[in-house]
PDB file of N, CA, C and O in Angstrom, chain B, residues numbered from 101:
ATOM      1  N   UNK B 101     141.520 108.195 108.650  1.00  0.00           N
ATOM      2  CA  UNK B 101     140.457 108.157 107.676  1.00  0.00           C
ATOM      3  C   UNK B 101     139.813 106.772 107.715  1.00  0.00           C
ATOM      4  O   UNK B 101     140.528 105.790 107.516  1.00  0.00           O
ATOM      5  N   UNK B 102     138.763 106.659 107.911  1.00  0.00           N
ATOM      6  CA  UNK B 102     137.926 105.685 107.791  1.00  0.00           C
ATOM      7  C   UNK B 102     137.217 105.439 106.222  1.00  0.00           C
ATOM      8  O   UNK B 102     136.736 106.215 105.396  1.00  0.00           O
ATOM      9  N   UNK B 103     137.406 104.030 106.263  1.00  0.00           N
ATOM     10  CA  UNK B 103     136.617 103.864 104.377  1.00  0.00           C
ATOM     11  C   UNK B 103     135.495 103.095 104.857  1.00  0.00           C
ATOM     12  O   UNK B 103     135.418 102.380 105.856  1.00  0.00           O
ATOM     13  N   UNK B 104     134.286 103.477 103.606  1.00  0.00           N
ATOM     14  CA  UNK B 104     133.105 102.247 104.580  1.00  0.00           C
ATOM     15  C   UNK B 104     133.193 101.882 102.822  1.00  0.00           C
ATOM     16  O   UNK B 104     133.494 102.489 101.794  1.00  0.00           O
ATOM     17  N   UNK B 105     132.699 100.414 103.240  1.00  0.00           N
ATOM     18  CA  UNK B 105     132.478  99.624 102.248  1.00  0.00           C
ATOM     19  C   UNK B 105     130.740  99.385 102.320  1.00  0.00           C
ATOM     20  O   UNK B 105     130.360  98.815 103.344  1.00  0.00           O
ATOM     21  N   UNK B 106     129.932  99.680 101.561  1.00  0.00           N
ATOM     22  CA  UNK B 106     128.613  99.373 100.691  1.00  0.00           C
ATOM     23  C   UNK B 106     128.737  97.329 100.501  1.00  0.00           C
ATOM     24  O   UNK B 106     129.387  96.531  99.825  1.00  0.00           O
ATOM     25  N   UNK B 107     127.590  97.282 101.644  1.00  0.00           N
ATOM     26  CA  UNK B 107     127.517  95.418 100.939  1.00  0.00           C
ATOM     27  C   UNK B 107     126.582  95.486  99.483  1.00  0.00           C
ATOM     28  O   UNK B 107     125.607  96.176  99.185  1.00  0.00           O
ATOM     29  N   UNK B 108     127.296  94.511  98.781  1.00  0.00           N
ATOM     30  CA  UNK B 108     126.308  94.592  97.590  1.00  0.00           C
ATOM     31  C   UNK B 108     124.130  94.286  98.113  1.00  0.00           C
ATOM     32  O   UNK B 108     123.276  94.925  97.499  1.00  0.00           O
ATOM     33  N   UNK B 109     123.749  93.306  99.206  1.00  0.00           N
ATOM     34  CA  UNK B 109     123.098  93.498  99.084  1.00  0.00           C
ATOM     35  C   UNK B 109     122.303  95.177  99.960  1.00  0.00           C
ATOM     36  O   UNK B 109     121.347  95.031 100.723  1.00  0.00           O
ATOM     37  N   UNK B 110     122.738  96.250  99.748  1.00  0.00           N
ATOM     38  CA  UNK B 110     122.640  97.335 100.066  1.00  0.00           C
ATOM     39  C   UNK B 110     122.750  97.719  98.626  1.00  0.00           C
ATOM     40  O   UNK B 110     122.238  98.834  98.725  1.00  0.00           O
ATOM     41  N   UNK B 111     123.077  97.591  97.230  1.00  0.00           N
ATOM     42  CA  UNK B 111     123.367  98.488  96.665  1.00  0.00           C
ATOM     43  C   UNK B 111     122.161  99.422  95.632  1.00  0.00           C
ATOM     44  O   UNK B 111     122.176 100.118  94.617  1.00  0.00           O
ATOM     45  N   UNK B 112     121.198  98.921  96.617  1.00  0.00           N
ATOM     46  CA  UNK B 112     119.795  99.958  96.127  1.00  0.00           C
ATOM     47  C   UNK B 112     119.157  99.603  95.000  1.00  0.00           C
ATOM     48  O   UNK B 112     118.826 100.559  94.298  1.00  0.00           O
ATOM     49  N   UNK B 113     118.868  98.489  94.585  1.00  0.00           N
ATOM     50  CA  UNK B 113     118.061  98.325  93.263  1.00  0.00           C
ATOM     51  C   UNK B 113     117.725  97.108  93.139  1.00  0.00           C
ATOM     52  O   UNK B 113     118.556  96.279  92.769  1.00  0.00           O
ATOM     53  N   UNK B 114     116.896  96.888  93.324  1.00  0.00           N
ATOM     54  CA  UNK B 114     116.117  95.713  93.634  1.00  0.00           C
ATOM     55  C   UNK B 114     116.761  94.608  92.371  1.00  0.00           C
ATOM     56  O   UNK B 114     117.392  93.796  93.048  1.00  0.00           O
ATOM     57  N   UNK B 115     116.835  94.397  91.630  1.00  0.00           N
ATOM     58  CA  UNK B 115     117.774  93.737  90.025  1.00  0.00           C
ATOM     59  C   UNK B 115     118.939  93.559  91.158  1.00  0.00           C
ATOM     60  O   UNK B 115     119.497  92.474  90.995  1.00  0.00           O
ATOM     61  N   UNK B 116     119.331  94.105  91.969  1.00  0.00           N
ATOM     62  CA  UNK B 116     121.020  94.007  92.331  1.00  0.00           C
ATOM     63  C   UNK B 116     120.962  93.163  93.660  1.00  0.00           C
ATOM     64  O   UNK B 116     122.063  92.718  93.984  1.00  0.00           O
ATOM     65  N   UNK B 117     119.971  92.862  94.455  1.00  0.00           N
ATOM     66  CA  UNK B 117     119.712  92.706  95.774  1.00  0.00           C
ATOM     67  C   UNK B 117     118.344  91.302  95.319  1.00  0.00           C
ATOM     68  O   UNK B 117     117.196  91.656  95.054  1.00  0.00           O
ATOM     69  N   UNK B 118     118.567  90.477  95.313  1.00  0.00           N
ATOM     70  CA  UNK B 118     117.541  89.561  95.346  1.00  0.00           C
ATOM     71  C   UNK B 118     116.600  89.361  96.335  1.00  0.00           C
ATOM     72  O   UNK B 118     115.582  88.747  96.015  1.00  0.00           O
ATOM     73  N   UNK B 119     116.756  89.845  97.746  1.00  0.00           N
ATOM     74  CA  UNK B 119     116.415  89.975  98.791  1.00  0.00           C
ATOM     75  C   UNK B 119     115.111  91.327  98.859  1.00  0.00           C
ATOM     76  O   UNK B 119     113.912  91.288  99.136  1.00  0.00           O
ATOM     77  N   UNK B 120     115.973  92.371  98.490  1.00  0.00           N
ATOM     78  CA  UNK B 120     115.069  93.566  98.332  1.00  0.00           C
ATOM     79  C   UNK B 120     114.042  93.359  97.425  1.00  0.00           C
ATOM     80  O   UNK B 120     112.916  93.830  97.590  1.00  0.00           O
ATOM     81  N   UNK B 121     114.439  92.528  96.264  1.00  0.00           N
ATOM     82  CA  UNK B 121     113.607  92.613  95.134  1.00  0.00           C
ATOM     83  C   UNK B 121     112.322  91.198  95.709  1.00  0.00           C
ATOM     84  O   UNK B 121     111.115  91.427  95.634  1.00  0.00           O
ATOM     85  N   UNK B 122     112.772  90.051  96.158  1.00  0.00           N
ATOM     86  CA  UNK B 122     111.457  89.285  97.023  1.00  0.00           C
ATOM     87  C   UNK B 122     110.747  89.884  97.587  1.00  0.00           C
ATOM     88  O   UNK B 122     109.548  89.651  97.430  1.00  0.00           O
ATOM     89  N   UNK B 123     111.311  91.246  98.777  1.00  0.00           N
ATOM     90  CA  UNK B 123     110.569  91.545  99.928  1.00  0.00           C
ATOM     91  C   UNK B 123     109.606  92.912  98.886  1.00  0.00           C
ATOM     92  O   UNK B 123     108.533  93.325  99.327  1.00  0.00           O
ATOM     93  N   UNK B 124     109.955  93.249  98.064  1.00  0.00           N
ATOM     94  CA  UNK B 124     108.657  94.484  97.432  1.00  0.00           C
ATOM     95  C   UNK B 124     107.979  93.239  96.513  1.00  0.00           C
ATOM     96  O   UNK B 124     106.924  93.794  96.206  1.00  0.00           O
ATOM     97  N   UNK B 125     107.951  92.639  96.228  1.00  0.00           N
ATOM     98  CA  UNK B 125     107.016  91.470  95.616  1.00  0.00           C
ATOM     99  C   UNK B 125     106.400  91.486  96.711  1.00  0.00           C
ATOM    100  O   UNK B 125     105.413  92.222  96.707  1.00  0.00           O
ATOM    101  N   UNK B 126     106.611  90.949  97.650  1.00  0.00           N
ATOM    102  CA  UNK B 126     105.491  90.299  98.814  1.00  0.00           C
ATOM    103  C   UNK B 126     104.608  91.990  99.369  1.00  0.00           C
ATOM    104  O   UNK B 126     103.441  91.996  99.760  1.00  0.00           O
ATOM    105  N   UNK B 127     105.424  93.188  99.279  1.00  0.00           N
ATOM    106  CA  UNK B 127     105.017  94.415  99.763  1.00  0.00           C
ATOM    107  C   UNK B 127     103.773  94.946  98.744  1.00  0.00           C
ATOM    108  O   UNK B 127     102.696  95.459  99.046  1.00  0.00           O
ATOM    109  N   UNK B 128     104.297  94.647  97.528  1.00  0.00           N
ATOM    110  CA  UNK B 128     103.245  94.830  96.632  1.00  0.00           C
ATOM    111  C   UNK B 128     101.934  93.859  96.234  1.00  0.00           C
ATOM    112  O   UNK B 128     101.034  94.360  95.559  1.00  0.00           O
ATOM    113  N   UNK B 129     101.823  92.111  96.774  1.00  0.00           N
ATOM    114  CA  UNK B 129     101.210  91.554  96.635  1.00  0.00           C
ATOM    115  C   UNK B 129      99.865  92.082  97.933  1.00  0.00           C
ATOM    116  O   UNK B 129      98.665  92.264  97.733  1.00  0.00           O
ATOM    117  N   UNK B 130     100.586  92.199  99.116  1.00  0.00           N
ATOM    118  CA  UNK B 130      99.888  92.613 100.150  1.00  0.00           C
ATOM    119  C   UNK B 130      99.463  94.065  99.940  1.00  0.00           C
ATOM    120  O   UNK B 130      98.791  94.644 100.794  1.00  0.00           O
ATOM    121  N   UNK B 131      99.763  94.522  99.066  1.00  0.00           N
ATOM    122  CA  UNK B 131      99.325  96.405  99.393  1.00  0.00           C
ATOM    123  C   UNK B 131      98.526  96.737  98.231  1.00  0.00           C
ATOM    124  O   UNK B 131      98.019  97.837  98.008  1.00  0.00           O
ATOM    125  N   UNK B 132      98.425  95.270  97.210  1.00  0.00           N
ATOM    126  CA  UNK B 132      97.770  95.624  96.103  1.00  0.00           C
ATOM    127  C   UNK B 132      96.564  96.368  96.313  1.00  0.00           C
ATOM    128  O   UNK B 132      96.505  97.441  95.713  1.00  0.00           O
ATOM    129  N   UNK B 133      95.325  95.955  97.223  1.00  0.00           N
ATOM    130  CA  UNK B 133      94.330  97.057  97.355  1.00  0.00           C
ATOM    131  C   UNK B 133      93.722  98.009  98.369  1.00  0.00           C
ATOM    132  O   UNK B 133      92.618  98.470  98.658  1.00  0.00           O
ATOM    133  N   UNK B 134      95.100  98.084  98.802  1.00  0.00           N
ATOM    134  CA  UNK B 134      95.358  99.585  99.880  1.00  0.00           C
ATOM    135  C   UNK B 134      94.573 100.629  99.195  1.00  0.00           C
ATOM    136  O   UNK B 134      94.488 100.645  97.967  1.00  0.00           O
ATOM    137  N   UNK B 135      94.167 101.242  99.724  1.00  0.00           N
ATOM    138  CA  UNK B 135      93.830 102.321  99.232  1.00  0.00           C
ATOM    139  C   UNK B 135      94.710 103.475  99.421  1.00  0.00           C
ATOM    140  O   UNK B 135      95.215 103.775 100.503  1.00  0.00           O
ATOM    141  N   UNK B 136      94.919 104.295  98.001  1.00  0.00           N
ATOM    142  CA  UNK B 136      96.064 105.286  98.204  1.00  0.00           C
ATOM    143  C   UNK B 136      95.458 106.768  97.898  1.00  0.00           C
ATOM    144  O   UNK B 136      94.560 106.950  97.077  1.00  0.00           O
ATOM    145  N   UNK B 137      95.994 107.681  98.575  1.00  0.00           N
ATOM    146  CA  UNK B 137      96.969 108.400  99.514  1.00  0.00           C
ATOM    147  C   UNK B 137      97.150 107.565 100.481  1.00  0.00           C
ATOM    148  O   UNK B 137      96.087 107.129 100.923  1.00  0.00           O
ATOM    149  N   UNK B 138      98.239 107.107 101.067  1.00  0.00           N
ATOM    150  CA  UNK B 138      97.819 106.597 102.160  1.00  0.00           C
ATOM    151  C   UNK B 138      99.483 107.377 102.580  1.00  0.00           C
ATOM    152  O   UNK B 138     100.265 107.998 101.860  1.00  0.00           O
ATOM    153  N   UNK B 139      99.556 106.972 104.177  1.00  0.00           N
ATOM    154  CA  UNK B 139     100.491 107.204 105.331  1.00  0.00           C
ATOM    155  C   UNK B 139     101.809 106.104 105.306  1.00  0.00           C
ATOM    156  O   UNK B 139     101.567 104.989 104.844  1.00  0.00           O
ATOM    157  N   UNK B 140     103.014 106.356 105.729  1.00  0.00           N
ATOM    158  CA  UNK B 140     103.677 105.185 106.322  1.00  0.00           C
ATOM    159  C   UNK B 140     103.086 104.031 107.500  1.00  0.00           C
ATOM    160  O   UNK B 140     103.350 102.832 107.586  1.00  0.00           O
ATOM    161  N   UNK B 141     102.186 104.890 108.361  1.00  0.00           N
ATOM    162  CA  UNK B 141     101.763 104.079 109.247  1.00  0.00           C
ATOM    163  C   UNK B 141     100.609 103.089 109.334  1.00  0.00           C
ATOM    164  O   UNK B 141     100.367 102.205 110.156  1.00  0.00           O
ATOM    165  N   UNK B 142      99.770 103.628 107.897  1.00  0.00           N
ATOM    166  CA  UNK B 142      98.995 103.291 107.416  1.00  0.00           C
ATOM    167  C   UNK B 142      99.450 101.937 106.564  1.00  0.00           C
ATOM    168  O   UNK B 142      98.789 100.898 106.554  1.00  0.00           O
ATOM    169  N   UNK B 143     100.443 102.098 105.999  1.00  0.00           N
ATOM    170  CA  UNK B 143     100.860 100.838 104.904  1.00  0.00           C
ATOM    171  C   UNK B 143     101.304  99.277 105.885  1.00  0.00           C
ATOM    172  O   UNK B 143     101.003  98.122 105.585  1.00  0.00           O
ATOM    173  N   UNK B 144     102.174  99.803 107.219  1.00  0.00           N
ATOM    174  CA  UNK B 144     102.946  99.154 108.266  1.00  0.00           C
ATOM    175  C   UNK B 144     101.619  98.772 108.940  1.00  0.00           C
ATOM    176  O   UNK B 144     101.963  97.603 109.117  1.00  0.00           O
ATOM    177  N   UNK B 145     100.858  98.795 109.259  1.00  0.00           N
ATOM    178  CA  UNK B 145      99.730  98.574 110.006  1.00  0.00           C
ATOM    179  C   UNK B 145      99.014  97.584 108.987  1.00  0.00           C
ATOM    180  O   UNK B 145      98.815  96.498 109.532  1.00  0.00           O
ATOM    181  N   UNK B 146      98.569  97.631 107.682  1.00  0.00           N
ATOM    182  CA  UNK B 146      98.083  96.838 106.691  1.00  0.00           C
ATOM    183  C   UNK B 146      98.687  95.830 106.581  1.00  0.00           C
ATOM    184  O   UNK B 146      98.072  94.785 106.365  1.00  0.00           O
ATOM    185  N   UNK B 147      99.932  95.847 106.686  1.00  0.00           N
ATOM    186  CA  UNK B 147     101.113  94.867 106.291  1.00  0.00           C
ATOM    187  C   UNK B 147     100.956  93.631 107.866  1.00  0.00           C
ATOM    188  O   UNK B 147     100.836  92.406 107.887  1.00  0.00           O
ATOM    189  N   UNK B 148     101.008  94.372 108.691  1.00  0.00           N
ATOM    190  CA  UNK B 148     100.921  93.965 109.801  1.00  0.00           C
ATOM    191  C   UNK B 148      99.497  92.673 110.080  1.00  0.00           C
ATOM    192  O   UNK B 148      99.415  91.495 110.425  1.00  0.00           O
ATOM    193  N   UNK B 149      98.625  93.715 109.705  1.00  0.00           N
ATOM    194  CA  UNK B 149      97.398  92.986 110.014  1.00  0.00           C
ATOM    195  C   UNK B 149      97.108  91.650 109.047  1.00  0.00           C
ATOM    196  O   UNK B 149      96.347  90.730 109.346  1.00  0.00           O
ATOM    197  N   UNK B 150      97.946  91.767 107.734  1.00  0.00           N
ATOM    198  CA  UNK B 150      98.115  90.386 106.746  1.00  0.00           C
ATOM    199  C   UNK B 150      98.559  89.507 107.007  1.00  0.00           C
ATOM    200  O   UNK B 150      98.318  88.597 106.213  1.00  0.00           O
ATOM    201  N   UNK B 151      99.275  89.214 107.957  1.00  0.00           N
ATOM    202  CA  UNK B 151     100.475  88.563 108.698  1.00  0.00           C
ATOM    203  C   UNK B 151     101.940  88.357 107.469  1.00  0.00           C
ATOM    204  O   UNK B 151     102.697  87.439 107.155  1.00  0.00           O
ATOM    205  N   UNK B 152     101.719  89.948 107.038  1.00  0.00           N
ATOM    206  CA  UNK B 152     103.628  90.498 106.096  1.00  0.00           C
ATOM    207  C   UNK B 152     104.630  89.691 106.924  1.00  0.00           C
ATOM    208  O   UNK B 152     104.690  89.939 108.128  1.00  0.00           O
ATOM    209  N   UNK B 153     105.328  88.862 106.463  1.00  0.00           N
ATOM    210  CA  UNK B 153     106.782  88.190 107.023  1.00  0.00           C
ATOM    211  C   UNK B 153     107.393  89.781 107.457  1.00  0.00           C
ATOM    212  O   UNK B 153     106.807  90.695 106.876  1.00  0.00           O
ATOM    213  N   UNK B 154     108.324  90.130 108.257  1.00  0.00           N
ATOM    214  CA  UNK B 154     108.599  90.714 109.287  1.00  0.00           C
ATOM    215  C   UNK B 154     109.859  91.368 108.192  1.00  0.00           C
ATOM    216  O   UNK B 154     109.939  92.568 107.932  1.00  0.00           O
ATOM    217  N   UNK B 155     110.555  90.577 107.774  1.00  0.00           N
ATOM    218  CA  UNK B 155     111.436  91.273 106.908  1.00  0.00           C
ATOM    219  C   UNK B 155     110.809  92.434 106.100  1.00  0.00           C
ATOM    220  O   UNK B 155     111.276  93.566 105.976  1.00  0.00           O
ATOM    221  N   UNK B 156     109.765  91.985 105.621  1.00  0.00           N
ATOM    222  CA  UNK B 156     109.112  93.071 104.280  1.00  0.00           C
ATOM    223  C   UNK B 156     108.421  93.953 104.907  1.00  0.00           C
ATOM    224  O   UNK B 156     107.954  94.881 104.247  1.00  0.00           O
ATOM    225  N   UNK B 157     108.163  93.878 106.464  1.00  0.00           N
ATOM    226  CA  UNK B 157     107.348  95.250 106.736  1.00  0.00           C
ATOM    227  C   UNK B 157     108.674  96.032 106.979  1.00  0.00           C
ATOM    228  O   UNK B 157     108.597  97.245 106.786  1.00  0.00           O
ATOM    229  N   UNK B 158     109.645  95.627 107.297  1.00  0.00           N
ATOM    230  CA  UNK B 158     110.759  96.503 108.351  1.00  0.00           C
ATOM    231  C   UNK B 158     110.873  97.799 107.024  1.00  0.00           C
ATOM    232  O   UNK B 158     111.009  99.018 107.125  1.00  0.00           O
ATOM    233  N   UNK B 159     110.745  96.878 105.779  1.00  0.00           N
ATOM    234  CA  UNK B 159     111.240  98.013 104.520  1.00  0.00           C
ATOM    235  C   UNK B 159     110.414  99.480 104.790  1.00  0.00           C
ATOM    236  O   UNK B 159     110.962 100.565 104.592  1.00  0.00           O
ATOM    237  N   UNK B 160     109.296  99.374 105.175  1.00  0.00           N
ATOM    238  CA  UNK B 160     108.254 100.435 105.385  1.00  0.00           C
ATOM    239  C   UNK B 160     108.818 101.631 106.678  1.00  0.00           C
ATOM    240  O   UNK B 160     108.346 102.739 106.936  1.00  0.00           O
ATOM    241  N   UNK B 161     110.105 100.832 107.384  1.00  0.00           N
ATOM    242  CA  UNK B 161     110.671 101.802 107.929  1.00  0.00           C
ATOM    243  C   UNK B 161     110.907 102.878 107.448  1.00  0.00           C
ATOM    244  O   UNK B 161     110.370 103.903 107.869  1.00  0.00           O
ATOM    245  N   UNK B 162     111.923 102.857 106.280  1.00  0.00           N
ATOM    246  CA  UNK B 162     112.603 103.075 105.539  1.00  0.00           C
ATOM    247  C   UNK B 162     111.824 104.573 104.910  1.00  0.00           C
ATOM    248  O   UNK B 162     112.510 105.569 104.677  1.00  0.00           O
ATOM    249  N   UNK B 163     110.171 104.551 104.661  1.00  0.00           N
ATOM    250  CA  UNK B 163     109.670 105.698 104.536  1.00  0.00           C
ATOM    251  C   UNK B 163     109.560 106.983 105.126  1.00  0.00           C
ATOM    252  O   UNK B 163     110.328 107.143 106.075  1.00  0.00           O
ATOM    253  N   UNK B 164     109.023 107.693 104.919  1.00  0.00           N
ATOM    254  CA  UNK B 164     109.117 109.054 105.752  1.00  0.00           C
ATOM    255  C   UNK B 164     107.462 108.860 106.219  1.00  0.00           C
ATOM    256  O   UNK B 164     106.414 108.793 105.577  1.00  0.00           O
ATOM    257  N   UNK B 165     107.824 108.803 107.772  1.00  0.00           N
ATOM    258  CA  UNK B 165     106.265 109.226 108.414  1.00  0.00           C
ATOM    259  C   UNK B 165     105.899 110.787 107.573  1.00  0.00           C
ATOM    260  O   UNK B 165     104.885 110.556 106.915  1.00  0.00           O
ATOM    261  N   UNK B 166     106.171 111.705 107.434  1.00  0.00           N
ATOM    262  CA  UNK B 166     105.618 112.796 107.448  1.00  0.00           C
ATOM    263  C   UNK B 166     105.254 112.484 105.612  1.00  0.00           C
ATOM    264  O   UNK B 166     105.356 113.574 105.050  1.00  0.00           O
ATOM    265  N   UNK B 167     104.967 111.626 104.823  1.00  0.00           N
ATOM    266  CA  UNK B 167     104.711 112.141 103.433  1.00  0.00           C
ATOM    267  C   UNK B 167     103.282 111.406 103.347  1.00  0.00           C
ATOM    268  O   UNK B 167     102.746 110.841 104.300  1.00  0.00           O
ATOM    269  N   UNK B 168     102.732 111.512 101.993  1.00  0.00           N
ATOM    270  CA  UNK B 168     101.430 111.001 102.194  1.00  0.00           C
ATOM    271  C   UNK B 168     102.205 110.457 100.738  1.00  0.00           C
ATOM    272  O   UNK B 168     102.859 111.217 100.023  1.00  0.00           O
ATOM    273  N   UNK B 169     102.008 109.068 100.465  1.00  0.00           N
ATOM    274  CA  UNK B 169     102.159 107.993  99.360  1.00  0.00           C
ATOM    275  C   UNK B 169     100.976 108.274  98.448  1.00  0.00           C
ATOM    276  O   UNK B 169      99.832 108.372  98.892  1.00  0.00           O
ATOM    277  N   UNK B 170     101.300 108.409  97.075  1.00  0.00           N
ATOM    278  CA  UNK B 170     100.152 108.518  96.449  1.00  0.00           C
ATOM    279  C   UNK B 170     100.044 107.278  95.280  1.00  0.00           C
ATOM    280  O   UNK B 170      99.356 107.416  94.269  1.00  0.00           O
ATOM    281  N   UNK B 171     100.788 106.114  95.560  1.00  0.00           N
ATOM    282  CA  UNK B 171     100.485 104.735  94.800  1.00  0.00           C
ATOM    283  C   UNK B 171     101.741 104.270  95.319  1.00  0.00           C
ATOM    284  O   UNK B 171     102.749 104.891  95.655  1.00  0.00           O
ATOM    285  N   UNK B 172     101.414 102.806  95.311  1.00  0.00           N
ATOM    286  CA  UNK B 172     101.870 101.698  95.479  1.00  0.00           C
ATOM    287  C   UNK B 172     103.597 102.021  94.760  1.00  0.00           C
ATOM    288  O   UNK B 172     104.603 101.809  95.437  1.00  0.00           O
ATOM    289  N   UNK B 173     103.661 102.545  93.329  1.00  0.00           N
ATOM    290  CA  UNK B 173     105.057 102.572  92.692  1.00  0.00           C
ATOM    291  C   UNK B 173     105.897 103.636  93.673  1.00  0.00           C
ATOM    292  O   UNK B 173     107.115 103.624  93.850  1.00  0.00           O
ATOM    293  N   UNK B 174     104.979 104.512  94.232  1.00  0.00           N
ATOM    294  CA  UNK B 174     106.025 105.677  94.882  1.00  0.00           C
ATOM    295  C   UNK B 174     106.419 104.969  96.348  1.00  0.00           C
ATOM    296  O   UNK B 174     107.304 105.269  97.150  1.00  0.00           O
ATOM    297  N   UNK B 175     105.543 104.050  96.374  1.00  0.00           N
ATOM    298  CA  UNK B 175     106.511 103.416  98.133  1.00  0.00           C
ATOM    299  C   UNK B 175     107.382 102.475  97.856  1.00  0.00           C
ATOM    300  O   UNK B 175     108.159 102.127  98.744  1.00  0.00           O
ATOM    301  N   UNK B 176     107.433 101.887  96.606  1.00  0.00           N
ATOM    302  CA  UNK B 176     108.312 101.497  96.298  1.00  0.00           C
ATOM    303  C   UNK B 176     109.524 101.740  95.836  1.00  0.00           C
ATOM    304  O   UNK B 176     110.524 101.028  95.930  1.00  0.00           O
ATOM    305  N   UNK B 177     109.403 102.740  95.350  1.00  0.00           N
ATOM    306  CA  UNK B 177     110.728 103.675  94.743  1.00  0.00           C
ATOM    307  C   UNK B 177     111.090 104.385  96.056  1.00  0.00           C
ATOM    308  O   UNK B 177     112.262 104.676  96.291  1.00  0.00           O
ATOM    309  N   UNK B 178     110.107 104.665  96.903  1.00  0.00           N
ATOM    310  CA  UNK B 178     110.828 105.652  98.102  1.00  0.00           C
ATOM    311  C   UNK B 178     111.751 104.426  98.476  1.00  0.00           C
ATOM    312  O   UNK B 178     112.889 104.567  98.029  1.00  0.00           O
ATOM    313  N   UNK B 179     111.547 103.270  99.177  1.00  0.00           N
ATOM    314  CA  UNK B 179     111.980 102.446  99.711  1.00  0.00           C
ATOM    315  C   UNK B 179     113.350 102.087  98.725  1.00  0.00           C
ATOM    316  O   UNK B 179     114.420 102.172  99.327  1.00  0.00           O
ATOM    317  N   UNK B 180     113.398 101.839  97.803  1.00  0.00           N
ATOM    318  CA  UNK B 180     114.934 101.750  96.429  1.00  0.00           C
ATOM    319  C   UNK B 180     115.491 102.848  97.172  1.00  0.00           C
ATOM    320  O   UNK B 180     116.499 102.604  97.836  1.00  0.00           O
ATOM    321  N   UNK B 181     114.854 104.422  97.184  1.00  0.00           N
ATOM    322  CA  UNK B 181     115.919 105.203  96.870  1.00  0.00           C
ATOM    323  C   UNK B 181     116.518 105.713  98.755  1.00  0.00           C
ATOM    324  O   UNK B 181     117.230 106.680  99.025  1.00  0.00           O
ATOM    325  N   UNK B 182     116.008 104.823  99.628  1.00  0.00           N
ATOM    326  CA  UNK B 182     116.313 105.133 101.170  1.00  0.00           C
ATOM    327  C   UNK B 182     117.176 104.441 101.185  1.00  0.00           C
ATOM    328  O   UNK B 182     117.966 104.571 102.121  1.00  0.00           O
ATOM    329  N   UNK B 183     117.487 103.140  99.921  1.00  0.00           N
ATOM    330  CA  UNK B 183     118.864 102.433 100.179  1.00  0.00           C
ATOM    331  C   UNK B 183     120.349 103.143  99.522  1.00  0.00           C
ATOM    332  O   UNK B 183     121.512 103.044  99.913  1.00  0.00           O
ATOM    333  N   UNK B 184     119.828 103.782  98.527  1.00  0.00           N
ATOM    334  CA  UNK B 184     121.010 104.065  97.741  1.00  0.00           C
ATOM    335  C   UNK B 184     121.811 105.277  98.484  1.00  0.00           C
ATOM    336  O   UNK B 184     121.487 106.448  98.679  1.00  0.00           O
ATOM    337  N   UNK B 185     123.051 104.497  98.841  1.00  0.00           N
ATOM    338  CA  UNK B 185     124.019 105.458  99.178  1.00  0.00           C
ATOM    339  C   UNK B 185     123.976 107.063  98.756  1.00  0.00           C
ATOM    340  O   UNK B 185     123.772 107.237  97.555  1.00  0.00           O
ATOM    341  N   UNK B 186     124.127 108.194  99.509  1.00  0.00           N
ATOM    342  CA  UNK B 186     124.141 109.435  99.440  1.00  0.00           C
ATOM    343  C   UNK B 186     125.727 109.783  98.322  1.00  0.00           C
ATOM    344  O   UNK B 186     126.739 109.193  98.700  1.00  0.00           O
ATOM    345  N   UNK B 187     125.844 110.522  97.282  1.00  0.00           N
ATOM    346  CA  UNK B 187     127.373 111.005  96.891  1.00  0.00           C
ATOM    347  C   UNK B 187     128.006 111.371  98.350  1.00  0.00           C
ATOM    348  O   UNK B 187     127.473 112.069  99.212  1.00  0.00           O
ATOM    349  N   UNK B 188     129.105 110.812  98.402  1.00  0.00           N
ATOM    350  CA  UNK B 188     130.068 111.972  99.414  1.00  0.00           C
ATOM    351  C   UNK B 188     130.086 111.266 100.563  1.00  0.00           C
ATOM    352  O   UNK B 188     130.983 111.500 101.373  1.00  0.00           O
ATOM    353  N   UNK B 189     129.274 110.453 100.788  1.00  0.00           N
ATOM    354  CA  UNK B 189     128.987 109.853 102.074  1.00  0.00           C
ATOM    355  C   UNK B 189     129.665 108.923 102.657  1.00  0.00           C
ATOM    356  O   UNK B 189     129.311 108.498 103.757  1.00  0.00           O
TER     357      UNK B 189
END
């Protein structure tokens, strides 16, 4: 049996992760006037073209290409909730 241990800064909530919680500050300073619906590839490309420190775009991984974002709070919460450990997992 294998045990995995969760690093605290993984533990999904930006309050808990000082790191996570800098890098959506800087995600949200830069995306403030995105225009929304927008794409994952769409946000990563914006971020890109701002010159986003490299850490805070990687978070945009973290989204689902296939959804369409409909504000700034939902890519942010997608991104919280791609960290938080699955039950069972």
């Amino acid at each position: 049996m294998t045990t995995v241990h969760v690093a605290e800064e993984h533990a999904g909530s930006p309050g808990e992760d000082p790191q996570l919680a800098a890098q959506l500050e800087v995600l949200r300073a830069a995306l403030a006037d995105h225009p929304f619906p927008t794409h994952q590839d769409d946000l990563i490309a914006s971020c890109l073209a701002l010159g986003v420190p490299s850490r805070a775009c990687c978070r945009l991984a973290l989204l689902d290409r296939t959804l369409e974002y409909a504000s700034l709070d939902e890519v942010t919460g997608a991104i919280v909730r791609a960290l938080v450990p699955m039950p069972g997992a």
